[in-house]
N, C-alpha and C positions, 0 to 999 in steps of 0.2 A: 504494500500500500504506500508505503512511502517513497520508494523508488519511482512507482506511477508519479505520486504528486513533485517529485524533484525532478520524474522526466516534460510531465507535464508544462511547469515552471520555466524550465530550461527551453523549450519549444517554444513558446511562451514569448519569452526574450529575444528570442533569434529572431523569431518572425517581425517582432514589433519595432526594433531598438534599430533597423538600416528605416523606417518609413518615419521613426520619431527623428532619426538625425536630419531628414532631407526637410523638414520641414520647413517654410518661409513665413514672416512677418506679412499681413495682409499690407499690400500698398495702397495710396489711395487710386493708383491706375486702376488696382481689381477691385474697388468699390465702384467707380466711374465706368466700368467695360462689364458691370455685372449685370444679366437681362434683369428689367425690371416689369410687373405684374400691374396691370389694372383690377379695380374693386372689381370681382364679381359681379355679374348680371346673371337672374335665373331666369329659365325660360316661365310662361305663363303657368305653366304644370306642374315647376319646382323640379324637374326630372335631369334640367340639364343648366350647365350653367357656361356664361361665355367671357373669356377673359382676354387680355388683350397683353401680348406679349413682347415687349418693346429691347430691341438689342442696337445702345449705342453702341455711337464711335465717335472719334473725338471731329472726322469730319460729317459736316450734315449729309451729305450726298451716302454715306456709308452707311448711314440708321437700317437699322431694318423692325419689321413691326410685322406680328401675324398675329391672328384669332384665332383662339383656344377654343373647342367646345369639349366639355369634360360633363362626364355624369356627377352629378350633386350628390352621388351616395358614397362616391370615392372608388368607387370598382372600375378597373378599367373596361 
């Protein structure tokens, strides 16, 4: 049992410890380049809902923008 849990452990570490070191400080370029979500609109039924999916860029000509329609119960 213990052998399990110090293999377990050790597995554990391997796997996590190369994904924690590579990790980066958020900048504010990936605040500003992050797609952004309009409120919600539900259809009249409540069944579906449609959202509006906005992906700057720092030039206007590069924006892009599509409509979401996604089931309001969460299931895809």
């Amino acid at each position: 049992m213990l052998r399990t849990t110090i293999a377990a452990c050790i597995l554990t570490l391997a796997t996590t410890w190369p994904a924690a070191a590579q990790q980066q400080a958020i900048t504010h370029e990936d605040v500003w380049l992050s797609k952004r979500l309009s409120a919600p609109v539900l259809s009249p039924d409540g069944t579906w809902a449609a959202v509006q999916v906005t992906e700057p860029a720092y030039a206007e000509t590069g924006q892009t923008s599509d409509l979401w329609l996604v089931a309001s119960d969460g299931l895809p």
